[in-house]
N, C-alpha and C positions, 0 to 999 in steps of 0.2 A: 428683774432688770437690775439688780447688783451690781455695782461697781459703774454702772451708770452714771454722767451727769444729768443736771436738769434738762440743759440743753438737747443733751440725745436722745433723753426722752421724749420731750416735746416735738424732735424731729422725727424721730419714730413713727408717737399716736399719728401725726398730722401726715406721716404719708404711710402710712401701713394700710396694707389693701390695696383696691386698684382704684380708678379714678371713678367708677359706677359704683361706687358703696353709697350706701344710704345717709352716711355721716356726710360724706361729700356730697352728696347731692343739696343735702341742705346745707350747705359751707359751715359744718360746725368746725371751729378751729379749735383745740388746746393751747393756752395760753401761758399756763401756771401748774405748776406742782411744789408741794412743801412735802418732801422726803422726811422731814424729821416729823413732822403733824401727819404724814399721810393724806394729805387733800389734794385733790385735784381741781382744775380750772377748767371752764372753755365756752366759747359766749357761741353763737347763732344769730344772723339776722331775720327779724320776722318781716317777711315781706311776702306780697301772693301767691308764690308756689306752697306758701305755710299757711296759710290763710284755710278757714272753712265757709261756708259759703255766705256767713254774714261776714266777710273782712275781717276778722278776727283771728289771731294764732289757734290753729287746730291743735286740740288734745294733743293725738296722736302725735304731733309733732313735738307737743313737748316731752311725751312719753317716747320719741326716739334719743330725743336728745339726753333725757333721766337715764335709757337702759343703756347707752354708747359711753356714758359717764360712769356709772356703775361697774360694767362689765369690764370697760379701760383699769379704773382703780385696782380693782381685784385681779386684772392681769398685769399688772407691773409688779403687787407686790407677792407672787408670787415664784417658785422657780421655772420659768417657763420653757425650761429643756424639757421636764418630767411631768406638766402638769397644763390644767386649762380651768379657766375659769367661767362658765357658764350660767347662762339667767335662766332662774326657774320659779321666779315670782317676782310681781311688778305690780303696787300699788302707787296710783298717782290720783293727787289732788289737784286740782286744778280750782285758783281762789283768787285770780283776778282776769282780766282778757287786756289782751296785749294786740294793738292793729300797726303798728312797724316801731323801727328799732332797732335794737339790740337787745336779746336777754343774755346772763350771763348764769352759768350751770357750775355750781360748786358742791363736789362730791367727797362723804369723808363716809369712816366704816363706825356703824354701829357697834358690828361685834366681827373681830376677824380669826376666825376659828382655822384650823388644820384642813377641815373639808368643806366648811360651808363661811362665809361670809356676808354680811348682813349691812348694807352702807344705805344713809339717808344723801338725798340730793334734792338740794334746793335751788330753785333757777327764778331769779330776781330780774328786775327791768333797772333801766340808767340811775332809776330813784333811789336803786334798794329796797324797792315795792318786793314781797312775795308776790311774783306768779304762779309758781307751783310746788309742791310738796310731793317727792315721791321717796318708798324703800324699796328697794330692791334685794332680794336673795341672790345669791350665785352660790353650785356647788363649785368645788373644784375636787376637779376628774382628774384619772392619771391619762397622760398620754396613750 
């Protein structure tokens, strides 16, 4: 996304796809990007569609919102006429429970190679509590 501003990016992630993607479904928004740091932003509210059955934020939800975070980063900063960026490992910690709210999910690259990319994402509660710890791989494919 070259030659991009912040703003068009943000407008982009937030409406790329159609309205049934799995991001929207749990209203994850993008908030933030720092083009010069490479990080990206974007919070979720935890409320009972995200819940697993003790009231609490489901894994899985937060490992949707780690891999949508991930896989977003790695496709901005790459050229996306000639290329894709795909998840092909997902490790996630999960180290505190979260029952509503807001989490918010900040994503940066570990290691950002030619083909493969390697970013941690961390997704904090209003405290700045860690909630969760995940890495993620992405290769990237040519078109």
């Amino acid at each position: 996304m070259k030659g991009k501003t912040k703003e068009e990016i943000l407008q982009f992630l937030n409406s790329w796809g159609n309205d049934i993607t799995l991001a929207k479904t749990l209203e994850i928004k993008f908030i933030d990007i720092d083009l010069e740091n490479e990080t990206l932003t974007a919070t979720m509210p935890v409320q009972p569609k995200v819940h697993q059955p003790f009231g609490i934020l489901h894994g899985g939800a937060s490992c949707v919102l780690a891999e949508t975070m991930g896989s977003s980063l790695s496709n901005i900063f790459i050229d996306g006429t000639k290329y894709y960026g795909v998840g092909t490992n997902i490790n996630s910690n999960h180290l505190r429970s979260k029952k509503d709210g807001i989490v918010t999910a900040v994503a940066r690259f570990i290691r950002k190679g030619r083909t493969m990319h390697v970013s941690e994402i961390e997704i904090r509660d209003e405290k700045d509590q860690l909630i969760n710890h995940t890495t993620m791989t992405n290769n990237i494919i040519n078109k």
